[in-house]
C-alpha positions as a printed NumPy array, in Angstrom:
array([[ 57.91 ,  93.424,  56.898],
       [ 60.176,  91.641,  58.63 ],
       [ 61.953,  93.066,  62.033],
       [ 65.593,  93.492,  61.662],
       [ 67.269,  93.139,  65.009],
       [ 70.444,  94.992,  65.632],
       [ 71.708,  91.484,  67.413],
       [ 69.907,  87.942,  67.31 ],
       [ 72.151,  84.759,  68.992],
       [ 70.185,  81.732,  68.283],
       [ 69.761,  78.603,  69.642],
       [ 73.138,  79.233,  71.57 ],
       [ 74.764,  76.45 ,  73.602],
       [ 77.643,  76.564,  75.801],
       [ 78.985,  73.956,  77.568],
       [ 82.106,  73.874,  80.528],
       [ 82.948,  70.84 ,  82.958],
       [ 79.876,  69.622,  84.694],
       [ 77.525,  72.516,  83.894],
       [ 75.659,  73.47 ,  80.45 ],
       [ 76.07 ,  77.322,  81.237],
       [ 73.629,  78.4  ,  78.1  ],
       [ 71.252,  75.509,  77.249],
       [ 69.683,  76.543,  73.861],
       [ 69.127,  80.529,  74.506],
       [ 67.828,  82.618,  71.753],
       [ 67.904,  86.166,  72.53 ],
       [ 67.364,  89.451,  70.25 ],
       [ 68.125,  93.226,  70.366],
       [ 65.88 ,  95.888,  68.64 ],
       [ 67.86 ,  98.831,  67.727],
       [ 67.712, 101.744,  69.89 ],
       [ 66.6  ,  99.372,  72.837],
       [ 67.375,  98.713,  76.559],
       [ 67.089,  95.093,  76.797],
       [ 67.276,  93.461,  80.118],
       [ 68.411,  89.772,  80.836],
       [ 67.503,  88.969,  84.343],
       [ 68.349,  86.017,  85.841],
       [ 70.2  ,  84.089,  88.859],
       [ 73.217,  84.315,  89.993],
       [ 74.998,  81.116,  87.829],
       [ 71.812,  81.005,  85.523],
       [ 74.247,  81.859,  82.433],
       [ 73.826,  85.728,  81.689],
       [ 77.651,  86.659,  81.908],
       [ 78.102,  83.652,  79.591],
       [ 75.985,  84.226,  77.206],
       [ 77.078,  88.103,  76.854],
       [ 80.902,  86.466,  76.917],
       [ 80.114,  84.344,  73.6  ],
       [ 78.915,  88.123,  72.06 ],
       [ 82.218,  89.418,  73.356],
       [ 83.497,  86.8  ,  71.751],
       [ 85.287,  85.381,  75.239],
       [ 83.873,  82.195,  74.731],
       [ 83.21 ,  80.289,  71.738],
       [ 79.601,  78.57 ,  71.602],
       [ 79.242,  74.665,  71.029],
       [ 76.286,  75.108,  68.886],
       [ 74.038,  78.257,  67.38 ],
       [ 74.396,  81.578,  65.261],
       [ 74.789,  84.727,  66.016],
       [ 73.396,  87.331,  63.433],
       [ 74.061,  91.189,  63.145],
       [ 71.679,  93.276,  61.282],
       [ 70.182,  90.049,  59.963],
       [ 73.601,  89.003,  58.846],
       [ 75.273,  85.944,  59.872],
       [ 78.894,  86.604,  61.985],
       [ 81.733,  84.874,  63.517],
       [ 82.628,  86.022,  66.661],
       [ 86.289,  84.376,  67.672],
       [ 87.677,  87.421,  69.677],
       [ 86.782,  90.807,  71.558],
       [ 88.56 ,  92.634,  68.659],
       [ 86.125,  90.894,  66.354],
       [ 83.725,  92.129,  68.604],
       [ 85.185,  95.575,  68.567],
       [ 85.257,  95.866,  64.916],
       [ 81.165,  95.229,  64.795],
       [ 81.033,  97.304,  67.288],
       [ 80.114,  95.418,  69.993],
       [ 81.714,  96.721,  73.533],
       [ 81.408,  95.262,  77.142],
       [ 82.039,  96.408,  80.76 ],
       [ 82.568,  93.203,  82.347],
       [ 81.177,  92.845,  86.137],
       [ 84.872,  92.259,  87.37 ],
       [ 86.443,  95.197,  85.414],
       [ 88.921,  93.945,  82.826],
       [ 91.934,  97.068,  83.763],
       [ 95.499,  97.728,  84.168],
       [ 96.192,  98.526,  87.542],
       [ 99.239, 100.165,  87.38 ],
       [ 98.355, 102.049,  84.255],
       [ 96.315, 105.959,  84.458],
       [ 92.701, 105.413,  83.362],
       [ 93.796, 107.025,  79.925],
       [ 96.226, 104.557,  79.219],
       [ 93.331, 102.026,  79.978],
       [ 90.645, 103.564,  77.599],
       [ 93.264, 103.973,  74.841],
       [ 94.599, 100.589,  75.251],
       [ 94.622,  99.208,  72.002],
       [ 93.133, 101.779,  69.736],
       [ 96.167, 104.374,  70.764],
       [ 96.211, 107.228,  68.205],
       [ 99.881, 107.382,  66.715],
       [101.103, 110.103,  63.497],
       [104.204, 109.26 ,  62.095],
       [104.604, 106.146,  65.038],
       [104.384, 108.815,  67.377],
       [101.501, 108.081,  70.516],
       [ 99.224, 111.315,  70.519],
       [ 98.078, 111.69 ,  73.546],
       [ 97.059, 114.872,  73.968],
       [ 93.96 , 114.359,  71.271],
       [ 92.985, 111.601,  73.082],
       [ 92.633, 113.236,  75.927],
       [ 91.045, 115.539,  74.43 ],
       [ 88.26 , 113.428,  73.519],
       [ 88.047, 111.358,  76.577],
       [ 87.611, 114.241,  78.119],
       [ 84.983, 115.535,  76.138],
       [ 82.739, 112.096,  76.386],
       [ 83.046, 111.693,  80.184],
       [ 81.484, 115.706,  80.194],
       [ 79.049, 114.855,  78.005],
       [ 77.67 , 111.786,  79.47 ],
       [ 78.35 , 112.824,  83.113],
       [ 81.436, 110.382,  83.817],
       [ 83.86 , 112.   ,  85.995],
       [ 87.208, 110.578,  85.662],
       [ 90.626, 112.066,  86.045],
       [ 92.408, 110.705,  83.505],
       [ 96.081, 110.978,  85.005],
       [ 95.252, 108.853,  88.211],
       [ 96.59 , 105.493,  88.476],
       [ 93.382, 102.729,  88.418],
       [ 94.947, 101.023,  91.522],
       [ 94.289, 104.484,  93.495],
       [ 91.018, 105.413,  92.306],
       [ 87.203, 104.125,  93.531],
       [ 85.995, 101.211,  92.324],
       [ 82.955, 103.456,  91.101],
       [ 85.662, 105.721,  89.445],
       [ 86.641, 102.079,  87.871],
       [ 83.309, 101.709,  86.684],
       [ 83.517, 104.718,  84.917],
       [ 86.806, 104.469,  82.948],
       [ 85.293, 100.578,  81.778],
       [ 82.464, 102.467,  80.293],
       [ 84.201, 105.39 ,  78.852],
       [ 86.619, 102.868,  77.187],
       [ 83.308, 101.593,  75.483],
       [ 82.305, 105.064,  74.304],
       [ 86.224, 105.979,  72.746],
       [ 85.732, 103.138,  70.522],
       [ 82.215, 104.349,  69.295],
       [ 80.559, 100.722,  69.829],
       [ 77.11 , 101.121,  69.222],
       [ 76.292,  97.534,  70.679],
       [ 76.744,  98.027,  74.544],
       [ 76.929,  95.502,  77.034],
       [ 76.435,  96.355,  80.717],
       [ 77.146,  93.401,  83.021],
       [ 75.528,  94.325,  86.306],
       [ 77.047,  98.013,  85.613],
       [ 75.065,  99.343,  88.926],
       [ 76.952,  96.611,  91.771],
       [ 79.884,  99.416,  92.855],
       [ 77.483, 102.468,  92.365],
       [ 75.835, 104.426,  94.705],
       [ 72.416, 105.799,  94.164],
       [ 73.428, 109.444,  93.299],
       [ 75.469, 107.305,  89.936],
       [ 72.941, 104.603,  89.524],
       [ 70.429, 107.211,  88.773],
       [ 73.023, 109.47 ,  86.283],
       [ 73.903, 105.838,  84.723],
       [ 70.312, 105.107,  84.003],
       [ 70.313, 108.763,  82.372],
       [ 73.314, 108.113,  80.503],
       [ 72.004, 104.635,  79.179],
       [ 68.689, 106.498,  78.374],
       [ 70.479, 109.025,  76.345],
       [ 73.132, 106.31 ,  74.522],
       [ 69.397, 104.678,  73.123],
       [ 68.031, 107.802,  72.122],
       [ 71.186, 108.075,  70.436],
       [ 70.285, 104.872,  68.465],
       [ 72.914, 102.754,  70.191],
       [ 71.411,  98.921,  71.355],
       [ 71.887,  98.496,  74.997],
       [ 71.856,  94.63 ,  76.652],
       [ 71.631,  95.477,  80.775],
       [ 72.499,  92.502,  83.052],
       [ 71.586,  92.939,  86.304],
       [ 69.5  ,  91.492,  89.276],
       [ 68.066,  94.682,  90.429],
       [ 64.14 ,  94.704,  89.563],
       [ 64.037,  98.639,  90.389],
       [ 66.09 ,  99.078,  87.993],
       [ 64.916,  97.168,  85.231],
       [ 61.485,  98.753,  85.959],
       [ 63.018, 101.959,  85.499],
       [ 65.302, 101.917,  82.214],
       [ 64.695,  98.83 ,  80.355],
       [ 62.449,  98.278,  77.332],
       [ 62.33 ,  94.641,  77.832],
       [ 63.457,  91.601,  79.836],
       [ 64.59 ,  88.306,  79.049],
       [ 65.104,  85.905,  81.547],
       [ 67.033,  82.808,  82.404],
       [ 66.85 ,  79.717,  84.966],
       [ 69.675,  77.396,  85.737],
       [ 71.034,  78.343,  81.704],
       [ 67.24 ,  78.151,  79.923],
       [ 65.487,  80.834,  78.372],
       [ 62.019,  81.055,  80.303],
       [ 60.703,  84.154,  78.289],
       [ 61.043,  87.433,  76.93 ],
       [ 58.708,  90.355,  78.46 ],
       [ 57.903,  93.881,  77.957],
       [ 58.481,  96.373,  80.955],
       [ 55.657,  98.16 ,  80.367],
       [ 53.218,  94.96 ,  80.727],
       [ 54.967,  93.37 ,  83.539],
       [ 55.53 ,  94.065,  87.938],
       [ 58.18 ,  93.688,  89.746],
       [ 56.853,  90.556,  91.322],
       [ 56.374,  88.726,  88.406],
       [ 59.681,  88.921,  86.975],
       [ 61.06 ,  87.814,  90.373],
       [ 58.855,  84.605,  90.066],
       [ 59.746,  84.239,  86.597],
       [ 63.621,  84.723,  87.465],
       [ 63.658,  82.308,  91.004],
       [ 60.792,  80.13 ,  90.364],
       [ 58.788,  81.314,  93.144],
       [ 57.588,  84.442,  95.276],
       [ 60.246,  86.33 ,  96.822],
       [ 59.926,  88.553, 100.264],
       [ 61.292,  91.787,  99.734],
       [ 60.954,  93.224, 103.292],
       [ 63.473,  92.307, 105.804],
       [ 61.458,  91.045, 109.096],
       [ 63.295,  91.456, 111.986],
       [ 62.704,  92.058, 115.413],
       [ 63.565,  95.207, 117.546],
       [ 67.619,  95.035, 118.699],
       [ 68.308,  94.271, 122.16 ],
       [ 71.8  ,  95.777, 122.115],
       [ 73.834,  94.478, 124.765],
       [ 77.998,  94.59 , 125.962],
       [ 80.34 ,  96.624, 123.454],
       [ 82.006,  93.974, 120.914],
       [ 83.947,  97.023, 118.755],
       [ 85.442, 100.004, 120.241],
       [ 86.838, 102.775, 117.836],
       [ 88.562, 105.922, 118.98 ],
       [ 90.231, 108.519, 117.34 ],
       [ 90.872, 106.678, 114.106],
       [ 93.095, 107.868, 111.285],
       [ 94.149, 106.578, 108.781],
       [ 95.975, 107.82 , 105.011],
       [ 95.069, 108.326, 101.901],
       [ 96.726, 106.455,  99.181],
       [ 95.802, 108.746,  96.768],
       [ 95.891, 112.083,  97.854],
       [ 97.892, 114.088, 101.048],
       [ 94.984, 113.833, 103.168],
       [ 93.708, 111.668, 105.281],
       [ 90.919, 109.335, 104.511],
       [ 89.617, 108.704, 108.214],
       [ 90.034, 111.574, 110.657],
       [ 89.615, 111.178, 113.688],
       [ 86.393, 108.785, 113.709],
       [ 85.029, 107.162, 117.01 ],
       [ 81.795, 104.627, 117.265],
       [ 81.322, 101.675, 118.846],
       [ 79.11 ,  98.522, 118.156],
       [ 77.601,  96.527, 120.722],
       [ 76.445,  92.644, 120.541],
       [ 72.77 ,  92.288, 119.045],
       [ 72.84 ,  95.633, 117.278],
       [ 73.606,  95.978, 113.387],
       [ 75.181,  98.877, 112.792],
       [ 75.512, 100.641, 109.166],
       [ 78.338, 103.174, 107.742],
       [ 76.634, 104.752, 104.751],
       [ 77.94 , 107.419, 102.451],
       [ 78.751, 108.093,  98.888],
       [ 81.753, 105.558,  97.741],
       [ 85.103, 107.737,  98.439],
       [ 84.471, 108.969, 101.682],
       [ 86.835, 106.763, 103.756],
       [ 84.888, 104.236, 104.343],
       [ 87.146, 101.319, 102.562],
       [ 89.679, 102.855, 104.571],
       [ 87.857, 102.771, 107.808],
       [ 87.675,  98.825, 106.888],
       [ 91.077,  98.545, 106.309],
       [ 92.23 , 100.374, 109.165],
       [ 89.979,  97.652, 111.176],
       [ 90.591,  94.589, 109.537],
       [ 94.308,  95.358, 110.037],
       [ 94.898,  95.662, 105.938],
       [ 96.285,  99.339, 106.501],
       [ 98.032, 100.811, 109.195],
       [ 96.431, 103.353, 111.537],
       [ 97.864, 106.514, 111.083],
       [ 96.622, 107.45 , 114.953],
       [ 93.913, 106.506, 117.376],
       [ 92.849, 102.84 , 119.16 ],
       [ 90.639,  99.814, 118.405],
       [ 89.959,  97.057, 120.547],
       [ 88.095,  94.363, 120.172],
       [ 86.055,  92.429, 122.992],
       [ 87.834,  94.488, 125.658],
       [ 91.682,  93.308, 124.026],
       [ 93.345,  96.25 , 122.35 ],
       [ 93.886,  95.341, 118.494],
       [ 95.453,  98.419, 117.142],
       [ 98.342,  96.997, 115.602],
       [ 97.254,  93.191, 115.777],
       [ 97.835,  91.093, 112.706],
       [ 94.875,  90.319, 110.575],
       [ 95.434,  86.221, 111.683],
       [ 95.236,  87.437, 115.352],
       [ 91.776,  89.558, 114.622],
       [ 90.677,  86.303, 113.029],
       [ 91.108,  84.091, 115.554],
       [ 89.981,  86.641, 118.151],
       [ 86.408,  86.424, 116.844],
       [ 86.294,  89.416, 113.197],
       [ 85.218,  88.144, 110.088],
       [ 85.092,  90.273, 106.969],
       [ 83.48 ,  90.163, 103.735],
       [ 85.235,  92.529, 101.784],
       [ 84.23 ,  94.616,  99.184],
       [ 86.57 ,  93.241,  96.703],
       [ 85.992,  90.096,  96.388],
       [ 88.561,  89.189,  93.811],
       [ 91.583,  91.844,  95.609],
       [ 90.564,  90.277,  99.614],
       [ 88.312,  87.686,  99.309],
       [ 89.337,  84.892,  97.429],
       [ 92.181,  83.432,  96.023],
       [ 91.343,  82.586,  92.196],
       [ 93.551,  80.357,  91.111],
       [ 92.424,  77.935,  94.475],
       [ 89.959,  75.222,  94.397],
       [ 86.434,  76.336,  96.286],
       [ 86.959,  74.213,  99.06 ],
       [ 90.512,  75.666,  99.644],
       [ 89.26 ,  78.974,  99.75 ],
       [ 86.43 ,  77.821, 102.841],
       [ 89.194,  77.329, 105.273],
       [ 91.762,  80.121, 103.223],
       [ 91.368,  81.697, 107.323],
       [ 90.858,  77.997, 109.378],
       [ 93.114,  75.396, 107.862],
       [ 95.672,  75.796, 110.873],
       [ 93.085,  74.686, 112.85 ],
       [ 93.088,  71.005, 114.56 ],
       [ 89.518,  70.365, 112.242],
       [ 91.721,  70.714, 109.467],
       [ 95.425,  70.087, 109.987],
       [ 96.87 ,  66.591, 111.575],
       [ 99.311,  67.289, 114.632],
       [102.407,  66.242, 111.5  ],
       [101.008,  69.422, 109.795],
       [ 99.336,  67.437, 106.929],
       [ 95.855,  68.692, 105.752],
       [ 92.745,  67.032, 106.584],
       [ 91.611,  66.736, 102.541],
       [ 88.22 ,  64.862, 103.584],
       [ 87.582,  67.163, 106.369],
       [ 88.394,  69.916, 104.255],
       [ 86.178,  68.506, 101.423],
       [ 83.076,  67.81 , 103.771],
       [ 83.045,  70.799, 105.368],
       [ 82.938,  72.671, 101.936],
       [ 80.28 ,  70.172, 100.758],
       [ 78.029,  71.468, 103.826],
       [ 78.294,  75.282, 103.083],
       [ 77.948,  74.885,  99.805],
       [ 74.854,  72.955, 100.272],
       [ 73.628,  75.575, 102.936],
       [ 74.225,  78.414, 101.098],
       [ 73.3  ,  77.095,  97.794],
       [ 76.94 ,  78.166,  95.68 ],
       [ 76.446,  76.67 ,  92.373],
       [ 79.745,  75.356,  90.79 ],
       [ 80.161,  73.206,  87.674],
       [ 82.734,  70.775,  89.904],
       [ 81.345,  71.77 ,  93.517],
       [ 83.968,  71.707,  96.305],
       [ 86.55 ,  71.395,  93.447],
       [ 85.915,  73.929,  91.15 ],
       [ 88.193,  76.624,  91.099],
       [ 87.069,  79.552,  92.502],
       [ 88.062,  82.018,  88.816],
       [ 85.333,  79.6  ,  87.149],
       [ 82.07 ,  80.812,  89.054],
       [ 79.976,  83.482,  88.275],
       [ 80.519,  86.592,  90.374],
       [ 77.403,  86.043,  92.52 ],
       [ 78.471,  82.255,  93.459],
       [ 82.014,  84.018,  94.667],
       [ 80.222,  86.158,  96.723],
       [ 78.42 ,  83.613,  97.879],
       [ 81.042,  81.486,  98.642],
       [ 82.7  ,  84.605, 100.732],
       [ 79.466,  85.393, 103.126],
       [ 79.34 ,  81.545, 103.739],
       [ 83.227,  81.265, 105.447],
       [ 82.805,  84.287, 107.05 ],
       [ 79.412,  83.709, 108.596],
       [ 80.593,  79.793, 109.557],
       [ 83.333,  81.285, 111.345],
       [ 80.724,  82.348, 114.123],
       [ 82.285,  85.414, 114.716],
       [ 82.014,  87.753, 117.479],
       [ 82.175,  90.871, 115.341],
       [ 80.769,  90.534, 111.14 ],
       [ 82.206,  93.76 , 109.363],
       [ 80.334,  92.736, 106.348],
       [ 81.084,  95.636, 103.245],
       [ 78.597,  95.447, 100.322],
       [ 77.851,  92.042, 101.329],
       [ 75.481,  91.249,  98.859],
       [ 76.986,  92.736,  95.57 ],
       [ 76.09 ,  91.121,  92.548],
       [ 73.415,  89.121,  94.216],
       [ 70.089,  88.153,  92.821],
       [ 66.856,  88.854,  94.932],
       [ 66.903,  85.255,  95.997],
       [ 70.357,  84.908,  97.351],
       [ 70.01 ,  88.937,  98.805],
       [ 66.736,  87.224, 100.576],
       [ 68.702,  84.728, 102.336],
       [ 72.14 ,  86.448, 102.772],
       [ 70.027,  89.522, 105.164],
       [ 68.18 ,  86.655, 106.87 ],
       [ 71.673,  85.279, 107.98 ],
       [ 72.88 ,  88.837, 108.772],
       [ 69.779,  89.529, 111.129],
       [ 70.501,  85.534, 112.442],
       [ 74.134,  87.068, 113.662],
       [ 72.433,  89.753, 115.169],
       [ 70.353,  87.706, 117.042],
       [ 72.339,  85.858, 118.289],
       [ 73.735,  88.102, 120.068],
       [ 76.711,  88.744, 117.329],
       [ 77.833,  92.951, 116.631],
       [ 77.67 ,  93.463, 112.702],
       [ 79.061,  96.53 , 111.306],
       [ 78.006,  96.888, 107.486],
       [ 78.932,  98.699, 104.961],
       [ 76.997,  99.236, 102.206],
       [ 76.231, 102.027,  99.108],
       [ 72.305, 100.237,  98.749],
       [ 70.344, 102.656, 100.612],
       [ 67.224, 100.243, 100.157],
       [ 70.246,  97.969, 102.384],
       [ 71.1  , 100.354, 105.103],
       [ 67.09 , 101.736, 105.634],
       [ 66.057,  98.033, 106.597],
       [ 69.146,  96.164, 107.654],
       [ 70.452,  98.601, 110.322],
       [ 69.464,  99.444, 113.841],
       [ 71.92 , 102.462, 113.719],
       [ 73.135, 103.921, 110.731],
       [ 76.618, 106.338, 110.829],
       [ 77.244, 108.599, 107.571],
       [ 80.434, 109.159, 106.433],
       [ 81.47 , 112.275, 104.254],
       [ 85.084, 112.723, 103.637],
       [ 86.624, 110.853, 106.025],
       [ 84.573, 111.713, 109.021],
       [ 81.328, 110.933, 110.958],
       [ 78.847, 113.498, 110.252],
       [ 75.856, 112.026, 111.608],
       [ 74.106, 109.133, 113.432],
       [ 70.358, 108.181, 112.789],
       [ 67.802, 105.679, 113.453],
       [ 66.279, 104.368, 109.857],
       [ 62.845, 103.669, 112.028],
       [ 62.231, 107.978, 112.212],
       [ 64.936, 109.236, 108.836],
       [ 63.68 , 109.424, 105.862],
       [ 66.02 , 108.582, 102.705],
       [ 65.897, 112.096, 101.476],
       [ 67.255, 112.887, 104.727],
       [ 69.893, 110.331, 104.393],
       [ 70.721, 111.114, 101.244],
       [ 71.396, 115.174, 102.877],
       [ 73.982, 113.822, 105.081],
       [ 75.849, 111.544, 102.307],
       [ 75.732, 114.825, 100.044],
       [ 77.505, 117.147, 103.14 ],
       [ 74.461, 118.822, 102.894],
       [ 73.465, 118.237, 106.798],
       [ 75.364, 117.383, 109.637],
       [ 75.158, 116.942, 113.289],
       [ 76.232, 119.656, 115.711],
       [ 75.998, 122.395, 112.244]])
C-alpha cells in the first residue's frame, strides 16, 4: 500500500534576485512525525517552510496534503489546512498583551461582541498543559524574548493546527526550556500532530527528531533516519566536510582591567524592581569572561546599562580607566566597545538598509568613509563590505547591496559579528553571539572570539548555550534575578553545578 504523507512539496523551486533559494527540493512528512531539515545558514530551509506558510509563492512544483493536491496563496490558506508556523524572527504585535497576539485573527465574538474571557480561558488551559508559561495580560514589548517564543507557539496551538512548523524554535531558549520544548514537541506527535523542526543544533535533532532532511546552498542532499545516523555525519552531510566541535584554545594570560563595573543598577521595565542590583565585576584584556543564567535574570539589562541603551539607575562603569557612566553609546564606540546584541533585528541592524550600509551603520563618520565636504565614500564603503563579506562568508543574493530584511537570519547575524569584530575593539560584549548559527559558521565565529582574546582584547559574553559558556569562557559569572550569585572556573564546575546556580539553587557566601 501506498504511504500517505500528511505533507509532500515536490520538486519545489523558488527563485529571488541573484539566488535560487530552493533548487528542486522534494520533501515529505509522515503523520505523527518529527521531521528535521538541517541545513546552512542561507541553504533555503526558512524558504522552503515560507512557500508551506504560504509567504512565498513557488516558481515551479506541488504541494500535496494527505495525498491531495493544494494551493497555498496565503498563511490563512495555510491556517485553514491547518498548517501553523513560529517564524525564527517572531511575527508579534509589540504593543499588544500576548492574548491579543494569540487571538489575533481568530477572536471569538457572540452577538459582535469580543469574548475574551473564554479565550483566556483556553489559552490558559494549553500553556498548563503543555508547560508554556505566559502571562497573558503583559505587553510583548516587556516580556523575554523566550516568553516571546512561547506566546508564537501557543498562538499555533489556539488554532488547533495539526501541521507545525518550528523554525529554529530553540535560538532564544535556555536549556531548562529547550529540554520542556523537546517534551512538548514529543507529546504534540504522540498526539498525532506532524512536526517539521528547523534548526542547526545536531544535539537536538539527535534527541527529538524522527528524521532529517538536509539542504546545501538550496539542494536537497538526502533524507536520513535518526536512528541510523551520528552526529558527525549529518554535519558532513549539512557543510560538506568534517566539522571541529571542541573549541581549542590556549590558557588566558589575563592582563590590565579593560571593564570596570561597580555597584550597577539598573530598572525594570516591566515590573517595580530592579533588574540589576547592585552588580560589580570587572574584565581584564586576554580573559573571556561569561554572564550565564536563565533568560530574565537581568542580564539584557546589565547589557543595556553598559552599552549605554538604558540609563543606570546607580553605580559606575568605566572603560579603559575613562569613566563612561553616562557616556553616549557613539562615545563608547569610538572609545574602543563593540556589541553584538541579542536582538539582532531591535539593535543590530537596520532592515530596510543595504548590507554594506549597515557595515559602517557605527564608522561612516570616519575619514575611511566620509570626504572632508561630508559626502560618503560609496566605493570605500562598497570595498570594505566586499572584504567582510568575503571573510566571514555572509551569503546574500545581491552581496554588498542586498538589503539587509532579505537574508536569512543566520547571514544577519553574520553580518553583525563581522562589523563588530572589524572594529578591533578594546572591549567585545558579544550577547548570544552565535544565535541561529549553523555548526560551520558557530566553528568560525568562537575561533574569532578566542582571536580577540588573544590578542590581548577583554570579551564579556553573554550567552543561554551552556555547551557556549563551559568552553568559551575563562571565567564564568551567574546571574539570578538581577544579581551575581556566583563566579566559577568551567576548567573544575561541572554543568550540573552550573545549572544549581542559574536555578538559585546555590550561591556563593550561602
Amino acid at each position: 500500500m501506498e504511504q500517505t504523507y500528511a505533507i509532500e512539496m515536490l520538486n519545489i523551486t523558488k527563485r529571488f534576485p541573484g539566488i535560487v533559494a530552493n533548487d528542486n527540493i522534494t520533501l515529505q512528512l509522515k503523520k505523527g512525525e518529527i521531521h528535521a531539515l538541517l541545513g546552512e545558514n542561507g541553504a533555503g530551509k526558512s524558504t522552503l517552510m515560507s512557500v508551506l506558510f504560504g509567504l512565498y509563492q513557488p516558481e515551479e512544483g506541488v504541494i500535496k496534503k494527505d495525498g491531495q493536491a493544494v494551493e497555498i496563496r496565503d498563511p490563512n490558506d495555510a491556517n485553514a489546512l491547518g498548517i501553523g508556523m513560529v517564524h525564527q524572527h517572531f511575527k508579534l504585535v509589540e504593543c499588544f498583551t500576548v492574548l491579543d497576539n494569540i487571538i489575533m485573527g481568530v477572536e471569538p465574538c457572540k452577538h459582535g461582541f469580543l469574548q475574551k474571557a473564554e479565550a483566556r480561558e483556553k489559552v490558559l488551559a494549553l500553556s498548563e498543559k503543555y508547560g508554556l508559561r505566559v502571562d497573558p495580560d503583559a505587553l510583548v514589548e516587556d516580556i523575554t524574548v523566550g516568553m516571546q517564543q512561547r506566546t508564537e507557539i501557543l498562538k499555533m496551538l489556539y488554532r488547533d493546527n495539526e501541521i507545525l512548523i518550528f523554525d529554529e524554535p530553540t535560538a532564544v531558549l535556555t536549556p531548562q526550556e529547550i529540554e520542556e520544548l523537546m517534551q512538548i514537541m514529543r507529546n504534540l506527535a504522540a498526539e498525532g500532530k506532524s512536526i517539521l523542526f528547523i534548526s542547526h543544533k545536531l544535539n537536538e535533532i539527535m534527541a527529538v527528531a524522527d528524521r532529517c532532511s538536509v539542504l546545501r546552498k538550496g539542494k536537497y542532499i538526502g533524507t536520513v533516519n535518526i536512528k541510523d545516523t551520528t552526529r558527525e555525519e549529518l554535519s558532513r552531510m549539512m557543510v560538506g566536510r568534517d566539522v571541529e566541535f571542541v573549541v581549542h584554545k590556549e590558557p588566558a594570560k589575563p592582563g590590565k582591567t579593560i571593564l570596570e563595573v561597580e555597584d550597577m543598577t539598573v530598572a525594570s521595565k516591566s515590573h517595580g524592581n530592579n533588574a540589576v542590583k547592585n552588580v560589580s565585576f570587572q574584565v581584564r584584556a586576554g580573559e573571556i569572561v561569561c554572564i550565564a543564567g536563565i533568560d530574565g535574570n537581568g542580564q539584557t539589562e546589565l547589557v543595556y546599562g553598559l552599552t549605554g541603551l538604558e540609563p543606570l539607575k546607580g553605580g559606575r562603569i568605566t572603560l579603559e580607566g575613562q569613566d563612561i557612566t553616562r557616556a553616549p553609546i557613539r562615545k563608547r564606540n569610538t572609545m574602543g566597545m563593540s556589541h553584538i546584541p541579542e536582538d539582532r533585528h531591535k539593535h543590530g541592524l537596520v532592515l530596510d538598509y543595504t548590507l554594506e550600509d549597515n557595515m559602517v551603520l557605527q564608522r561612516y563618520f570616519e575619514p575611511e568613509f566620509v570626504s572632508k565636504a561630508g559626502f560618503l565614500k560609496r566605493k570605500a564603503i562598497r570595498d570594505y563590505a566586499e572584504r567582510l563579506i568575503d571573510q566571514y562568508d555572509v551569503r546574500s543574493g545581491q552581496g554588498p547591496v542586498t538589503v539587509a530584511r532579505s537574508m536569512s537570519g543566520g547571514n544577519q547575524q553574520k553580518a553583525i559579528v563581522a562589523r563588530e569584530i572589524d572594529k578591533d575593539p578594546e572591549l567585545l560584549i558579544a550577547v548570544q553571539p552565535t544565535r541561529g548559527l549553523d555548526v560551520g559558521a558557530i566553528e568560525y565565529i568562537h575561533r574569532q572570539i578566542v582571536a580577540q582574546r588573544d590578542a590581548g582584547k577583554g570579551v564579556l559574553l553573554v550567552s543561554l548555550e551552556l555547551d557556549e559558556v563551559m568552553s568559551l569562557s575563562d571565567r564564568i559569572l551567574v546571574m539570578y534575578e538581577g544579581e551575581i550569585v556566583g563566579e566559577l572556573d568551567p576548567k573544575t564546575t561541572t554543568v550540573e553545578e552550573l545549572g544549581l546556580y542559574m536555578a538559585g539553587a546555590k550561591r556563593e557566601g550561602a
